[in-house]
N, CA, C, O and CB atoms as a CASP TS submission, in Angstrom:
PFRMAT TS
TARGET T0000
AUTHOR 0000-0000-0000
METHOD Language model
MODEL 1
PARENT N/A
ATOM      1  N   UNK     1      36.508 -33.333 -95.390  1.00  0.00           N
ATOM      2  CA  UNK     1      36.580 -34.330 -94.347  1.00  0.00           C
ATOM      3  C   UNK     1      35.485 -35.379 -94.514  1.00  0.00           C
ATOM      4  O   UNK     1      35.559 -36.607 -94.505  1.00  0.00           O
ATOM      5  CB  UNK     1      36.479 -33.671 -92.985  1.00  0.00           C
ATOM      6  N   UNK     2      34.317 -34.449 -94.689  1.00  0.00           N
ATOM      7  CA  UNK     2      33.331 -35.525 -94.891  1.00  0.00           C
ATOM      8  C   UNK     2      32.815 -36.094 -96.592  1.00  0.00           C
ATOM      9  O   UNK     2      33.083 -35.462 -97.614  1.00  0.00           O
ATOM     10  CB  UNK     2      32.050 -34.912 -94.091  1.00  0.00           C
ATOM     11  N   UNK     3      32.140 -37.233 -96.563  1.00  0.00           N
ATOM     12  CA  UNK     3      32.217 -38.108 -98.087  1.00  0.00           C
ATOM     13  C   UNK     3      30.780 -38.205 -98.151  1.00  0.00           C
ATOM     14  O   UNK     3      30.155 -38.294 -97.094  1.00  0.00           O
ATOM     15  CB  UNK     3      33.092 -39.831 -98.181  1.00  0.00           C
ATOM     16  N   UNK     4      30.055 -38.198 -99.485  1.00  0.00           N
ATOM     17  CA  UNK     4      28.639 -38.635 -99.464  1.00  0.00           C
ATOM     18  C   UNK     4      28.579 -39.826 -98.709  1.00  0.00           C
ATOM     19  O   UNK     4      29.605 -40.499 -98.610  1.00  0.00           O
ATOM     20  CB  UNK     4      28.044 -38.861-100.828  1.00  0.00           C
ATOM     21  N   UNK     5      27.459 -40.217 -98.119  1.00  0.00           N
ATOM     22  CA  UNK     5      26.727 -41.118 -97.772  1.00  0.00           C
ATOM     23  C   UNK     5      27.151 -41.051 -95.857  1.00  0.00           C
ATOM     24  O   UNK     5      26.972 -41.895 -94.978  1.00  0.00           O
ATOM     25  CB  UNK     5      27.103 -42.568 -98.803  1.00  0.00           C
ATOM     26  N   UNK     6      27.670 -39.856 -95.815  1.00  0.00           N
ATOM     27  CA  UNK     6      28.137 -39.986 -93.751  1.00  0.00           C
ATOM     28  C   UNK     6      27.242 -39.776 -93.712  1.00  0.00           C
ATOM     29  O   UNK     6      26.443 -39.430 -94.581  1.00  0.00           O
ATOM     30  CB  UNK     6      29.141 -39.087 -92.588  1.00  0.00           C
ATOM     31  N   UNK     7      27.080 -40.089 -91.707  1.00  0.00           N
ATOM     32  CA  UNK     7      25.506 -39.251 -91.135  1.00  0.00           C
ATOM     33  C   UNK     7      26.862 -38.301 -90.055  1.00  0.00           C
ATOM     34  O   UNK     7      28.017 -38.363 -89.635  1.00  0.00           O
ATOM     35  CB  UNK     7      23.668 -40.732 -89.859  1.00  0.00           C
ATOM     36  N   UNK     8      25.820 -37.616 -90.072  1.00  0.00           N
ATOM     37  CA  UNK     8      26.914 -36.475 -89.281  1.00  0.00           C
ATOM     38  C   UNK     8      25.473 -35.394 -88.093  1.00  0.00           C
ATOM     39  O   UNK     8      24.264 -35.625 -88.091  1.00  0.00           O
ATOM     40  CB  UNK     8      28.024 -34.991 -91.120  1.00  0.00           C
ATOM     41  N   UNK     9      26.073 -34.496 -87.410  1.00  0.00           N
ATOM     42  CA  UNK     9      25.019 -34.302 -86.523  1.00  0.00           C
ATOM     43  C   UNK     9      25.238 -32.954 -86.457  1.00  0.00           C
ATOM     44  O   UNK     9      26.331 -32.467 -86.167  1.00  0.00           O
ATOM     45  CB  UNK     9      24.992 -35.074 -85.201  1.00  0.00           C
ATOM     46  N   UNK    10      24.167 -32.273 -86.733  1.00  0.00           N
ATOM     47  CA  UNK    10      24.363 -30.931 -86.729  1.00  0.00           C
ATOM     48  C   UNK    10      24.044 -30.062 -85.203  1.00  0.00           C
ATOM     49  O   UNK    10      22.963 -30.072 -84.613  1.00  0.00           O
ATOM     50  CB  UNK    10      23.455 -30.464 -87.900  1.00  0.00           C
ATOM     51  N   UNK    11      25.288 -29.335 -84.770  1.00  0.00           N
ATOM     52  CA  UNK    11      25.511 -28.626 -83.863  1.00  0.00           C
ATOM     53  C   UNK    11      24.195 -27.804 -82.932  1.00  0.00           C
ATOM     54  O   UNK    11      23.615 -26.754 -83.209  1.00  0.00           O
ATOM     55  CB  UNK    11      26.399 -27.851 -84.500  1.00  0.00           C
ATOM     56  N   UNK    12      24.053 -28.505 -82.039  1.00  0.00           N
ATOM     57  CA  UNK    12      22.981 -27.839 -81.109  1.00  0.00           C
ATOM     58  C   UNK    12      23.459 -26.555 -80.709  1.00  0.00           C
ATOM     59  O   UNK    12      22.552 -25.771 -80.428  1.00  0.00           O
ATOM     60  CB  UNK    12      22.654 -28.664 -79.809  1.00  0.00           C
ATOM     61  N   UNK    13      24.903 -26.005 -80.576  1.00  0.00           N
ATOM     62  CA  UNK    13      24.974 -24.511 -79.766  1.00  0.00           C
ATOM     63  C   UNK    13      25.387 -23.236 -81.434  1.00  0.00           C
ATOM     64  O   UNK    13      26.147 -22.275 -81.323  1.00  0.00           O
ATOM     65  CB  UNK    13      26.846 -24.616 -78.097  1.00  0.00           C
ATOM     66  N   UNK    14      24.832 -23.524 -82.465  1.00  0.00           N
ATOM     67  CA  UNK    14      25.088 -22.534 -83.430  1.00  0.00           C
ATOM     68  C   UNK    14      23.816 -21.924 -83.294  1.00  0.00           C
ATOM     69  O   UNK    14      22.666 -22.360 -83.242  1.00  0.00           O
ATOM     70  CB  UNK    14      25.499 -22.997 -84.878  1.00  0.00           C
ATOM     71  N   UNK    15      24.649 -20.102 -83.222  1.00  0.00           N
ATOM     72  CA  UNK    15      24.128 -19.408 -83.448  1.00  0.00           C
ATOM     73  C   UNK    15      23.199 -18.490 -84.832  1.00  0.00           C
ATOM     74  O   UNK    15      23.689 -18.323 -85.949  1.00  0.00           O
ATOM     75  CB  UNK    15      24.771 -19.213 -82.925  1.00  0.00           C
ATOM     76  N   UNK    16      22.179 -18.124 -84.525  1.00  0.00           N
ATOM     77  CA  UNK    16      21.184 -17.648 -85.518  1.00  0.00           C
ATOM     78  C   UNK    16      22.451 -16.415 -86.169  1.00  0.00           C
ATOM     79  O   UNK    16      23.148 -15.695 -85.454  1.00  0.00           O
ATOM     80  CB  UNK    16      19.401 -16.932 -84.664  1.00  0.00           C
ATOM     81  N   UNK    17      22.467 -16.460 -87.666  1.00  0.00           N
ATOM     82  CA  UNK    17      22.889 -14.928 -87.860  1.00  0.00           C
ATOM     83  C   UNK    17      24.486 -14.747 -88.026  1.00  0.00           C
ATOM     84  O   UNK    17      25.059 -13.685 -88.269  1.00  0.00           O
ATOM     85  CB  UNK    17      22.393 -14.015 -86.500  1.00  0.00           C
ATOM     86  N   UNK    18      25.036 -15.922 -87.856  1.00  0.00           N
ATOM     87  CA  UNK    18      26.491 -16.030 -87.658  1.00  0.00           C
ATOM     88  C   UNK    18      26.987 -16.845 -88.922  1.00  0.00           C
ATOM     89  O   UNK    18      26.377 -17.736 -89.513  1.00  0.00           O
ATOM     90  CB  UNK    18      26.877 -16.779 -86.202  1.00  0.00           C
ATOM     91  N   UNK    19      28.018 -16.418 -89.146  1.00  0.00           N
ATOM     92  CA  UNK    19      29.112 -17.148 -90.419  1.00  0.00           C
ATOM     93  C   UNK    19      29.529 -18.318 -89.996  1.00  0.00           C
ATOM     94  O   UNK    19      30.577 -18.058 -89.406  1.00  0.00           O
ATOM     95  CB  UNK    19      30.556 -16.352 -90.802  1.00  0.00           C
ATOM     96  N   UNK    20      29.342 -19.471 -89.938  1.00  0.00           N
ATOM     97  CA  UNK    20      29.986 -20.487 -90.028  1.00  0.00           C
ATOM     98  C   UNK    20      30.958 -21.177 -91.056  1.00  0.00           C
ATOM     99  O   UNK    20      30.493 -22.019 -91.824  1.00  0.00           O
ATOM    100  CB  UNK    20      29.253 -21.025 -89.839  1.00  0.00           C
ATOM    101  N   UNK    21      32.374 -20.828 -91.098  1.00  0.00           N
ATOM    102  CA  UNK    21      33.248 -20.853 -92.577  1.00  0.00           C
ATOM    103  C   UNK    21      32.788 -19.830 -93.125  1.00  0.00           C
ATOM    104  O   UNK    21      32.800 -18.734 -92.567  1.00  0.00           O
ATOM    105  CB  UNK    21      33.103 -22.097 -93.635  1.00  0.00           C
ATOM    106  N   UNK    22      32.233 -20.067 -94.498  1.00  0.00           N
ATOM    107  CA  UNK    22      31.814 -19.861 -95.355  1.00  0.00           C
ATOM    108  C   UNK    22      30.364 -19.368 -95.747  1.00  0.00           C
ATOM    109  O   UNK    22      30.078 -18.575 -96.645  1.00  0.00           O
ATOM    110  CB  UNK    22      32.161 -20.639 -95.684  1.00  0.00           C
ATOM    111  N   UNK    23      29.316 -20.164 -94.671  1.00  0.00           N
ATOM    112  CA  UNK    23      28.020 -20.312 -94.694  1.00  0.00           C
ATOM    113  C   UNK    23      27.142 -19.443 -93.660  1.00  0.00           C
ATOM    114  O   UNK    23      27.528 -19.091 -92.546  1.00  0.00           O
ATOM    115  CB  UNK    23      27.837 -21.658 -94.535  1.00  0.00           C
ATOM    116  N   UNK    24      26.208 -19.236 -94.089  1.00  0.00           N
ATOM    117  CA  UNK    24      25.320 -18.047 -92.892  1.00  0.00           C
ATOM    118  C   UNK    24      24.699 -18.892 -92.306  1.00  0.00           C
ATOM    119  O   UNK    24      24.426 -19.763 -93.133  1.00  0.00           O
ATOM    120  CB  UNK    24      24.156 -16.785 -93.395  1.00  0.00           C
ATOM    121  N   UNK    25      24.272 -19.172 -91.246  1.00  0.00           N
ATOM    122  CA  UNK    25      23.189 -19.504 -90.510  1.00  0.00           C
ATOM    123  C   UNK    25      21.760 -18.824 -89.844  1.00  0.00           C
ATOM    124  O   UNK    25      21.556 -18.181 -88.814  1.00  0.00           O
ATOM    125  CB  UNK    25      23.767 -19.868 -89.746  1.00  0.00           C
ATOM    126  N   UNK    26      20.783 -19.345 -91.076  1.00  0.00           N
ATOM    127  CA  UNK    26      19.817 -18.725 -90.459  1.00  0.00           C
ATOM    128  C   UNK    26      18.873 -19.528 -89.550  1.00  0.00           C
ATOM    129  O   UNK    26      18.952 -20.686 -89.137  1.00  0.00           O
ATOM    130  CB  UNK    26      19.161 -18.111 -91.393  1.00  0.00           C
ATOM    131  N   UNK    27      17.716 -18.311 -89.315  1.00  0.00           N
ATOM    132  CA  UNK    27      16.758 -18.866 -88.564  1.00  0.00           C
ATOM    133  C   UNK    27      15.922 -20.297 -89.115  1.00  0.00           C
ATOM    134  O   UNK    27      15.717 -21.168 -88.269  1.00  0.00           O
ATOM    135  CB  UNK    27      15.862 -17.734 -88.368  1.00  0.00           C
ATOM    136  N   UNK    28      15.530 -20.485 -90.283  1.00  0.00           N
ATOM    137  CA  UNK    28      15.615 -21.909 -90.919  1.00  0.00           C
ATOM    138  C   UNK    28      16.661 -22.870 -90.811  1.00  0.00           C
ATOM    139  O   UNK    28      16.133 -23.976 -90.694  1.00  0.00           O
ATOM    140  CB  UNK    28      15.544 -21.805 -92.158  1.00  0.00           C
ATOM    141  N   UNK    29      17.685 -22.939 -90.799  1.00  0.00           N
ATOM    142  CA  UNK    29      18.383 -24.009 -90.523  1.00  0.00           C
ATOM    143  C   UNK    29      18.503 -24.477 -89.099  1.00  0.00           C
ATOM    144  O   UNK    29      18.930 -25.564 -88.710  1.00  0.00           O
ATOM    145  CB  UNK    29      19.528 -23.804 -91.021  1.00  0.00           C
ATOM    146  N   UNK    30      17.888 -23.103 -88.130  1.00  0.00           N
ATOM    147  CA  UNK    30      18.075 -23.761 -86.783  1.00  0.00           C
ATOM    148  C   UNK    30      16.843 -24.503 -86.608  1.00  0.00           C
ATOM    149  O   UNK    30      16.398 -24.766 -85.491  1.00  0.00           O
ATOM    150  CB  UNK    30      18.331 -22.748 -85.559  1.00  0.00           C
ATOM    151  N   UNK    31      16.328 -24.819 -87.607  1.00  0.00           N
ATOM    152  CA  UNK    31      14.894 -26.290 -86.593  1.00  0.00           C
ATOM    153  C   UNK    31      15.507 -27.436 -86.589  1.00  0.00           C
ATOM    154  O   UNK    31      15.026 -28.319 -85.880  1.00  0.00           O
ATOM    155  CB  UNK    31      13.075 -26.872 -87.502  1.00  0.00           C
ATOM    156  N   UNK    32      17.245 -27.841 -87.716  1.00  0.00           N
ATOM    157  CA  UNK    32      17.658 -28.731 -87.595  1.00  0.00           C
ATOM    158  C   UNK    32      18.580 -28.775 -86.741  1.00  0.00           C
ATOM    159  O   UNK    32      19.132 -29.854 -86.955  1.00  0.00           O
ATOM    160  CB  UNK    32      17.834 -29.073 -88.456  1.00  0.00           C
ATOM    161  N   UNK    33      19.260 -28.105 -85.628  1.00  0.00           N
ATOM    162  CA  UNK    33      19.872 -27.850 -84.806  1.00  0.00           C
ATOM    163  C   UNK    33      19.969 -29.246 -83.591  1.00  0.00           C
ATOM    164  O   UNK    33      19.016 -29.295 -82.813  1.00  0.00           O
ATOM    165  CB  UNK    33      19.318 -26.564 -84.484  1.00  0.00           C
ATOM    166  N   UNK    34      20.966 -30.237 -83.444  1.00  0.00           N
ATOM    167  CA  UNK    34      21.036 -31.048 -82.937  1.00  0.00           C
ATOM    168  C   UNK    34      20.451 -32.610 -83.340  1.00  0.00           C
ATOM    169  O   UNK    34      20.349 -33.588 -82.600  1.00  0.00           O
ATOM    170  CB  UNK    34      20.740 -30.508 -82.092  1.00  0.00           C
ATOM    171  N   UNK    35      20.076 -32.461 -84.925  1.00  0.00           N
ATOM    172  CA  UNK    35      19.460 -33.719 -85.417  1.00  0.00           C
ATOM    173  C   UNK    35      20.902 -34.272 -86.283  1.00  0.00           C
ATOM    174  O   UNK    35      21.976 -33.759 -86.597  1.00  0.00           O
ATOM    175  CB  UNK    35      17.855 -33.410 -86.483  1.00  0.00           C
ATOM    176  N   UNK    36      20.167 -35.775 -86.483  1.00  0.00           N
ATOM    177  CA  UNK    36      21.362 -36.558 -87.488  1.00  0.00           C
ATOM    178  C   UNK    36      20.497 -36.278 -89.034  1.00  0.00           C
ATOM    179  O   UNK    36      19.323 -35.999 -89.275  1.00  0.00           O
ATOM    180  CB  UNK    36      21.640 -38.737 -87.023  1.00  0.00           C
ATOM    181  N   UNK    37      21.468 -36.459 -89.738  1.00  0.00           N
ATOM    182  CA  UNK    37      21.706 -36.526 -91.408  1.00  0.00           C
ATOM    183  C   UNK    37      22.415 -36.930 -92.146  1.00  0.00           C
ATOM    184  O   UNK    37      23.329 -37.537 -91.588  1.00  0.00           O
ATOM    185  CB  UNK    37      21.822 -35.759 -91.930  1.00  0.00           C
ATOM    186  N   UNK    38      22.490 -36.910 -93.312  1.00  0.00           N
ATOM    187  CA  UNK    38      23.411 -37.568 -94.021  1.00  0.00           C
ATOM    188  C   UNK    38      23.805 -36.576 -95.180  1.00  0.00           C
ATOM    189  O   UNK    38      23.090 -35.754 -95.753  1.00  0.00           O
ATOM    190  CB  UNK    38      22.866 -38.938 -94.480  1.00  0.00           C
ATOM    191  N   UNK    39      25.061 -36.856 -95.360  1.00  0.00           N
ATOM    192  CA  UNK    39      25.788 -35.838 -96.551  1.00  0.00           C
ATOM    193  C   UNK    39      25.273 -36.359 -97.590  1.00  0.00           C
ATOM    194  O   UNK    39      25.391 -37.568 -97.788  1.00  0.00           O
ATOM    195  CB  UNK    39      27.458 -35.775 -96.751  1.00  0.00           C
ATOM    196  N   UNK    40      24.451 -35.361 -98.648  1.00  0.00           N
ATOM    197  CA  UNK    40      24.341 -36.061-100.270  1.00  0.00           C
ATOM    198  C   UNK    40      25.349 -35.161-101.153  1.00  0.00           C
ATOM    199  O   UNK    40      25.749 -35.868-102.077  1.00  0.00           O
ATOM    200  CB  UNK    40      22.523 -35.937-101.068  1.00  0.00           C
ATOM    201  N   UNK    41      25.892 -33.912-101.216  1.00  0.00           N
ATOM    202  CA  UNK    41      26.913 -33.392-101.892  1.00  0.00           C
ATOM    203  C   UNK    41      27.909 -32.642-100.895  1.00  0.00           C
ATOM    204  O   UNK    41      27.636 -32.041 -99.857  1.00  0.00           O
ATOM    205  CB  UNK    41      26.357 -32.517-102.958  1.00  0.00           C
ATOM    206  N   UNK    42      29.391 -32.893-101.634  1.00  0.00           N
ATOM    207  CA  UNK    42      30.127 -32.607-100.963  1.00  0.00           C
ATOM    208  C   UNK    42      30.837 -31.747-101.685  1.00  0.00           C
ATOM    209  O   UNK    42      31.226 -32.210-102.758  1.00  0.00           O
ATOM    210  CB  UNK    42      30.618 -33.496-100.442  1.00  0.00           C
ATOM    211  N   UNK    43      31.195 -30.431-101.407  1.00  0.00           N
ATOM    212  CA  UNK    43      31.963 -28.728-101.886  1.00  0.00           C
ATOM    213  C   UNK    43      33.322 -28.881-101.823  1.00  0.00           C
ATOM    214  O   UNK    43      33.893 -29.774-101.197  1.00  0.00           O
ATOM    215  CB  UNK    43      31.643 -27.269-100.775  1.00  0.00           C
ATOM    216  N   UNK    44      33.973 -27.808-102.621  1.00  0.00           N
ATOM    217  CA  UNK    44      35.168 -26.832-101.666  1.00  0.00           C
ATOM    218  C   UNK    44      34.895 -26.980-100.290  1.00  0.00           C
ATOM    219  O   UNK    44      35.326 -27.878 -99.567  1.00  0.00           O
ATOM    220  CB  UNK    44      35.131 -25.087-101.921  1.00  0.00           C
ATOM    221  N   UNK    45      33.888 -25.714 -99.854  1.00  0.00           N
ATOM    222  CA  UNK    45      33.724 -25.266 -98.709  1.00  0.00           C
ATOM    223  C   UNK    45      32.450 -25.380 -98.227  1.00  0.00           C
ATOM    224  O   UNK    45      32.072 -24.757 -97.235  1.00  0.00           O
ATOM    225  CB  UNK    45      34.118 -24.148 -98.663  1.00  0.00           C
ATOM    226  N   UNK    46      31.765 -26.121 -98.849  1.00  0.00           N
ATOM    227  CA  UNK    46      30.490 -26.623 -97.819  1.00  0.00           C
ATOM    228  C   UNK    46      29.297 -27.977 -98.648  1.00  0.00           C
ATOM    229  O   UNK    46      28.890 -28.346 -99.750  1.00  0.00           O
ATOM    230  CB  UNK    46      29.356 -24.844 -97.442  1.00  0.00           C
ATOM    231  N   UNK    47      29.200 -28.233 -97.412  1.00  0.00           N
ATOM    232  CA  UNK    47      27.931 -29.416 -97.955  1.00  0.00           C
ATOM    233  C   UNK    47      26.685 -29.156 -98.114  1.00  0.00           C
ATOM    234  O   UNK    47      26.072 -28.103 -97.938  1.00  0.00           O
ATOM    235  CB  UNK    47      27.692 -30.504 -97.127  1.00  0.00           C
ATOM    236  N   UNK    48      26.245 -30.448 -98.550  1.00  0.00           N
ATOM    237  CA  UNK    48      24.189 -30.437 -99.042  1.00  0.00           C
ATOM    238  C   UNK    48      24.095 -31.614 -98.381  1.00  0.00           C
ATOM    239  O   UNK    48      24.751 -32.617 -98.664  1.00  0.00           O
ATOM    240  CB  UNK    48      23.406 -30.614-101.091  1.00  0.00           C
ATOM    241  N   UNK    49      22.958 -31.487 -97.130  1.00  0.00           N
ATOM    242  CA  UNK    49      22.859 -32.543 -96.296  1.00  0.00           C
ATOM    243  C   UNK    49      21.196 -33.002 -96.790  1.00  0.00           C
ATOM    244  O   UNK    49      20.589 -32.166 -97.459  1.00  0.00           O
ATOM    245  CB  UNK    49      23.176 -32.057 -94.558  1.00  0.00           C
ATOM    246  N   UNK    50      20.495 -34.311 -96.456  1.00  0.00           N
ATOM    247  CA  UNK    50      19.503 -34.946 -96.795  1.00  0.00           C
ATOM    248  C   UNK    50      18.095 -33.869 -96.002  1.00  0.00           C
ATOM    249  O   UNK    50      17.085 -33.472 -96.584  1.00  0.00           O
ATOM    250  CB  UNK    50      19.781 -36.625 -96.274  1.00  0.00           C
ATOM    251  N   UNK    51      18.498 -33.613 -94.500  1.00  0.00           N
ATOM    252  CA  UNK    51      17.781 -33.032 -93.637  1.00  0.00           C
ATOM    253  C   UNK    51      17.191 -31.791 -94.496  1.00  0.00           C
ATOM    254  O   UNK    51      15.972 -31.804 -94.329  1.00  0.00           O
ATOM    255  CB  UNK    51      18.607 -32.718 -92.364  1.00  0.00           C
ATOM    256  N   UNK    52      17.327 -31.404 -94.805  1.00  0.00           N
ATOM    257  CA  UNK    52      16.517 -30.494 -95.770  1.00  0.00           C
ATOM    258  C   UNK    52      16.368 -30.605 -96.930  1.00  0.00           C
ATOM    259  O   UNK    52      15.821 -29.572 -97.316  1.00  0.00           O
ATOM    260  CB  UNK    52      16.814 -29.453 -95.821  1.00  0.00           C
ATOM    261  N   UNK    53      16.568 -31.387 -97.885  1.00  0.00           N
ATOM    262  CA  UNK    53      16.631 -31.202 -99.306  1.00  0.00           C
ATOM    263  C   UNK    53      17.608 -30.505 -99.835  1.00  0.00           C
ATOM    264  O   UNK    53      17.481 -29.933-100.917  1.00  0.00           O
ATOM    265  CB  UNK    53      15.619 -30.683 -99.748  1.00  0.00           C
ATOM    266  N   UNK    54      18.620 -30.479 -99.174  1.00  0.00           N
ATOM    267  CA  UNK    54      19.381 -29.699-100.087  1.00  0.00           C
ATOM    268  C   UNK    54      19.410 -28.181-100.475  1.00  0.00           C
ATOM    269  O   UNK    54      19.995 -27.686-101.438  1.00  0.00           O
ATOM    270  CB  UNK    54      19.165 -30.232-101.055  1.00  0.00           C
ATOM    271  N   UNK    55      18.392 -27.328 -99.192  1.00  0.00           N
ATOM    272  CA  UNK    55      18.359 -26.440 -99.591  1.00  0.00           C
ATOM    273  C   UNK    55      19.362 -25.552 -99.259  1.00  0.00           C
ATOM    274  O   UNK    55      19.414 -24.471 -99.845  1.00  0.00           O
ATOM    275  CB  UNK    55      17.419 -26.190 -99.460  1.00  0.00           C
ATOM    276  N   UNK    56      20.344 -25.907 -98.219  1.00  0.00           N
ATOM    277  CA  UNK    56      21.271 -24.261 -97.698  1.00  0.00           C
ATOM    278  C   UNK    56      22.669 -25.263 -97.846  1.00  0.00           C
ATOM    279  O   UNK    56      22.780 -26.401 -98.302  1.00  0.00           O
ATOM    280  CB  UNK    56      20.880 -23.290 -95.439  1.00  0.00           C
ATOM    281  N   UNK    57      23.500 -24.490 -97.362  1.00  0.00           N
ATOM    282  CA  UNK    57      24.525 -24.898 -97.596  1.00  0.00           C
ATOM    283  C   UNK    57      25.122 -25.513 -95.883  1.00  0.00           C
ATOM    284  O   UNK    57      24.334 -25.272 -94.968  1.00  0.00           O
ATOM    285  CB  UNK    57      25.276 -23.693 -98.430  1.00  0.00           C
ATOM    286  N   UNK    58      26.294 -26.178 -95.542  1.00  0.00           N
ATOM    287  CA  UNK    58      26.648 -26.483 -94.532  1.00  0.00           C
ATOM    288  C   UNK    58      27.885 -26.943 -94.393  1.00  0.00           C
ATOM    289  O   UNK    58      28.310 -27.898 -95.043  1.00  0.00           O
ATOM    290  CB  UNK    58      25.934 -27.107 -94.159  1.00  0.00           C
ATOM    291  N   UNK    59      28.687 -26.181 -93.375  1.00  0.00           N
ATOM    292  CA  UNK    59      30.078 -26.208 -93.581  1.00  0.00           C
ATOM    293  C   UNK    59      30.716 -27.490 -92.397  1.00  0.00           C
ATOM    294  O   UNK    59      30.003 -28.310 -91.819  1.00  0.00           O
ATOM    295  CB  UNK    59      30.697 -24.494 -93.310  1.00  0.00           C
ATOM    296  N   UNK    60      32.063 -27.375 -92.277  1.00  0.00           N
ATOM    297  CA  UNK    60      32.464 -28.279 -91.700  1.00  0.00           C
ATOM    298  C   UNK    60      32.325 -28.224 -89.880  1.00  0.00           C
ATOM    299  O   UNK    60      32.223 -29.187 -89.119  1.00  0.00           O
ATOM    300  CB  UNK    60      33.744 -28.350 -92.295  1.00  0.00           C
ATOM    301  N   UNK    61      32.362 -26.846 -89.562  1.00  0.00           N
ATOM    302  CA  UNK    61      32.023 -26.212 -88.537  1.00  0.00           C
ATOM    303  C   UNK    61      30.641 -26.551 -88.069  1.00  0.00           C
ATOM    304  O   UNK    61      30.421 -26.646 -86.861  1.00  0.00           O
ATOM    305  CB  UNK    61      32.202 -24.937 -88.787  1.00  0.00           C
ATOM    306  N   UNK    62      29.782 -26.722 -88.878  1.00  0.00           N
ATOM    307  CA  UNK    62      28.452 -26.933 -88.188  1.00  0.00           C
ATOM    308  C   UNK    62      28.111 -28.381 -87.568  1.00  0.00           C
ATOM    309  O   UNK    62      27.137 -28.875 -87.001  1.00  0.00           O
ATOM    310  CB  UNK    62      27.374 -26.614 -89.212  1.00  0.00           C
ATOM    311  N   UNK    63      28.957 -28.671 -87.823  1.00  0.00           N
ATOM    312  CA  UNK    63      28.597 -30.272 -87.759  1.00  0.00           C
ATOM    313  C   UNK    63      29.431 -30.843 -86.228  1.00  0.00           C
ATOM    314  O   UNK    63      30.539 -30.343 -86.037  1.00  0.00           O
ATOM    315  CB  UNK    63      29.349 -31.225 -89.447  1.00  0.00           C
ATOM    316  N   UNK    64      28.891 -31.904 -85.123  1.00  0.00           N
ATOM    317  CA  UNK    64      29.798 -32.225 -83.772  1.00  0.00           C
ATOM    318  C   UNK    64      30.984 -33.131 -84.451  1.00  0.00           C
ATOM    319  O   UNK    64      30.902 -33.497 -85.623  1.00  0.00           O
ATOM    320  CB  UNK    64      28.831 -33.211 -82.381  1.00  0.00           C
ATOM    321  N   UNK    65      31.728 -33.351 -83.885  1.00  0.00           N
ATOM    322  CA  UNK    65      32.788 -34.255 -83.806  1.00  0.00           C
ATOM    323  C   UNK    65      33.170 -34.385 -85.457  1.00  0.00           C
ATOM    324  O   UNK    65      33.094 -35.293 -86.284  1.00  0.00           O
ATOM    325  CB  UNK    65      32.309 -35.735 -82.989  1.00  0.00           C
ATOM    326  N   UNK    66      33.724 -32.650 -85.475  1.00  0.00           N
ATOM    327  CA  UNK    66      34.834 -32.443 -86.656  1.00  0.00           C
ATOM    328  C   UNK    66      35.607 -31.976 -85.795  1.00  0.00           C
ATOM    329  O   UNK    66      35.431 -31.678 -84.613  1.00  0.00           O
ATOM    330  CB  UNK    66      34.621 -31.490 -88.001  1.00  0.00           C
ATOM    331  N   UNK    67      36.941 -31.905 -86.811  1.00  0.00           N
ATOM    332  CA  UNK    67      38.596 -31.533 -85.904  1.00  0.00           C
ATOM    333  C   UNK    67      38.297 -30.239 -86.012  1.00  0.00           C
ATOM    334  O   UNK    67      38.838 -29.839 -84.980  1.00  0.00           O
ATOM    335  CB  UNK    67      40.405 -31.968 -86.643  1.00  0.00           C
ATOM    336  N   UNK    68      37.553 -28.720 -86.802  1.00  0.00           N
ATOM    337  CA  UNK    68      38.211 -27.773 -85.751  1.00  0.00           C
ATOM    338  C   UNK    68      37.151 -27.644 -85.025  1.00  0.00           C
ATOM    339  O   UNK    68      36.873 -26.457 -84.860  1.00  0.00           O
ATOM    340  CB  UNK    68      38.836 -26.376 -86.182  1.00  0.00           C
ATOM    341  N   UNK    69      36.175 -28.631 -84.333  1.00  0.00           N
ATOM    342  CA  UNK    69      35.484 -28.100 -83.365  1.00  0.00           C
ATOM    343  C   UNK    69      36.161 -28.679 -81.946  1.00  0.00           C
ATOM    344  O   UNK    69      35.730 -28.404 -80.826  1.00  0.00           O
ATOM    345  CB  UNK    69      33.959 -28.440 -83.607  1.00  0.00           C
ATOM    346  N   UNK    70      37.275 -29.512 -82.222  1.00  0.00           N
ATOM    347  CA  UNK    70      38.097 -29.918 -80.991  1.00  0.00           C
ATOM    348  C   UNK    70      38.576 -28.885 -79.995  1.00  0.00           C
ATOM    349  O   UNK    70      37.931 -27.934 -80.439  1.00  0.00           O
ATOM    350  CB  UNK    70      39.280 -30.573 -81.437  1.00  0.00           C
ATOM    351  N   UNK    71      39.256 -28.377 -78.949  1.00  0.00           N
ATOM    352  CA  UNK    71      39.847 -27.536 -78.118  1.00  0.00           C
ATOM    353  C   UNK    71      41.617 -27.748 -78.599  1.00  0.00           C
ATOM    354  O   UNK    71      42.403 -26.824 -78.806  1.00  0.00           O
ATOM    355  CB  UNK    71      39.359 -27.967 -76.446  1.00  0.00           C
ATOM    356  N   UNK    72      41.915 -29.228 -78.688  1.00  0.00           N
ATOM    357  CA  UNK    72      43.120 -29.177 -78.276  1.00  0.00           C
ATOM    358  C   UNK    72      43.995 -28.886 -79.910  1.00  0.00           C
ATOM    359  O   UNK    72      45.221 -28.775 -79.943  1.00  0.00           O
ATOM    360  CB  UNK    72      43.449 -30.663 -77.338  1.00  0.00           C
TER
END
C-alpha cells in the first residue's frame, strides 16, 4: 500500500509483545508509538521506516489510516 518516500504515523494503541501481520512488537519500537515517519524500504510483508534507522521491521497494521485498520 505504502511507496518509499510516504510519511505515515505509527499507531499509538499497539500493544508491547503482540504480532502485528508478520512483525513482533517490542518494547523498543514502542518509544515510537504515535510519531510521523517516512517509509525508506518497502517488503512483501513489511517496511523500514526513517524513525529508527531501519532497525525493526513494520507492517501495514502498525501504521493509522491503512484499510485494514478501518471498521467498515
Amino acid at each position: 500500500m505504502y511507496k518509499v518516500g510516504d510519511k505515515v504515523k505509527v499507531r499509538s494503541d499497539l500493544q508491547i509483545d503482540k504480532m502485528y501481520g508478520m512483525a513482533y512488537y517490542n518494547p523498543y519500537m514502542h518509544h515510537f508509538a504515535g510519531k510521523y515517519t517516512t517509509i525508506v524500504s518497502v517488503y512483501k510483508d513489511y517496511y523500514e521506516v526513517a524513525i529508527d534507522a531501519k532497525k525493526w521491521n513494520w507492517t501495514l497494521e502498525m501504521f493509522e489510516d491503512n484499510p485494514s485498520n478501518k471498521l467498515f
